[in-house]
C-alpha positions as CSV (number, residue, x, y, z in Angstrom):
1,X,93.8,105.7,80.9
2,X,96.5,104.8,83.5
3,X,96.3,101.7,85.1
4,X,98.1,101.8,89.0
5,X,98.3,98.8,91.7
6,X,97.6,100.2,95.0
7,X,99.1,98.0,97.9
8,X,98.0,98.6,101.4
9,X,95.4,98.2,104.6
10,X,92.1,98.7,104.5
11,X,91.4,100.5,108.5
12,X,87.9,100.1,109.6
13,X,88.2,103.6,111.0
14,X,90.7,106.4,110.6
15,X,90.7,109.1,107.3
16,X,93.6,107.0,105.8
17,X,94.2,103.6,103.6
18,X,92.1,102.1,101.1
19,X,89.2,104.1,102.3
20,X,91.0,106.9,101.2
21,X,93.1,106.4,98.5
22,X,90.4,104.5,96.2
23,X,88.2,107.6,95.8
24,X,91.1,110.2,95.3
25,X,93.0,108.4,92.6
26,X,89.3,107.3,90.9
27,X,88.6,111.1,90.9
28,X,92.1,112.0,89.1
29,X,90.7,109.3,86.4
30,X,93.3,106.5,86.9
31,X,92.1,103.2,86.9
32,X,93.2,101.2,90.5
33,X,93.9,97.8,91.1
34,X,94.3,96.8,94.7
35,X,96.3,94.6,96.7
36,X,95.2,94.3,100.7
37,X,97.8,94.0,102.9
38,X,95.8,94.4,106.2
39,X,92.4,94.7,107.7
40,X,93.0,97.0,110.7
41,X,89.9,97.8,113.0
42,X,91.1,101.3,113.3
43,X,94.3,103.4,111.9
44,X,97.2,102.4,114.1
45,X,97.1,105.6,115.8
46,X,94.5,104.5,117.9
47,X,95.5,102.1,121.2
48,X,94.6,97.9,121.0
49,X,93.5,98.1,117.0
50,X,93.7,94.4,115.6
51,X,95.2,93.4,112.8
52,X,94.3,90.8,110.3
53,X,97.7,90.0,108.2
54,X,96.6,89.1,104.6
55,X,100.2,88.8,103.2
56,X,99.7,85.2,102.7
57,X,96.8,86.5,99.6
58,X,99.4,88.9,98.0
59,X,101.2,86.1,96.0
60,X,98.4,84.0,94.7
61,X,96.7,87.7,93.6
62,X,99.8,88.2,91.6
63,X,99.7,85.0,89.9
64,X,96.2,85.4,88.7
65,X,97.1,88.7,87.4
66,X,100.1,87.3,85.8
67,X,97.5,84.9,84.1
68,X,95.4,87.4,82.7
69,X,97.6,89.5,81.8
70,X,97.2,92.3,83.6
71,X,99.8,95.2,83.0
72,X,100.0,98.9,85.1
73,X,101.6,101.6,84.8
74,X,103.1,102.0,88.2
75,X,102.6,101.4,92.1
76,X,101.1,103.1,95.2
77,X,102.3,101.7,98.5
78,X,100.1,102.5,101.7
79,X,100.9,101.1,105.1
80,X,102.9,97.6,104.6
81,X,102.6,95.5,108.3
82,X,106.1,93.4,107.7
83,X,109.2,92.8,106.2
84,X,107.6,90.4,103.8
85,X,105.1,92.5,102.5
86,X,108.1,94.8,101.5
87,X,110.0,92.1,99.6
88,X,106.6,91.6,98.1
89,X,106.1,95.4,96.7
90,X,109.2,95.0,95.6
91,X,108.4,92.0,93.5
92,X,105.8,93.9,91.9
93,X,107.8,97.2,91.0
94,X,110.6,95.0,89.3
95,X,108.0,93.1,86.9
């Protein structure tokens, strides 16, 4: 079975993130870890959504992977909310 990392928001409300990809790629039979990047209240289409950064839980969810030894066979990026969480995906796609 392939094993993926999927890194992006989880919106409250909106046919898009998490909420979406989660179901799709279990259906196609591939096995999906998942790295939040965001809690939005709605998809960022919508006016005055908030936005609750979680970059600063990306790193130490690594690490414990790292621990247990967790391998995959690629990545899915979603919606990354800053620069950092891009140096971050990248991080993952070069180990």
């Amino acid at each position: 079975m392939k094993k993926i990392v999927t890194m992006q928001d989880i919106s409250c409300v909106g046919k898009c993130s998490l909420t979406v990809a989660l179901p799709v790629l279990s259906a196609m039979g591939i096995e999906t870890a998942v790295i939040p990047t965001a809690v939005l209240s709605t998809h960022t289409m919508f006016k005055g959504f908030t936005f609750h950064d979680l970059t600063s839980e990306v790193n130490p969810i690594l690490a414990h992977w790292q621990k247990e030894g967790f391998t995959f066979n690629g990545i899915y990026t979603g919606y990354l909310g800053s620069f950092e969480q891009i140096d971050l995906a990248k991080k993952i796609f070069e180990e």
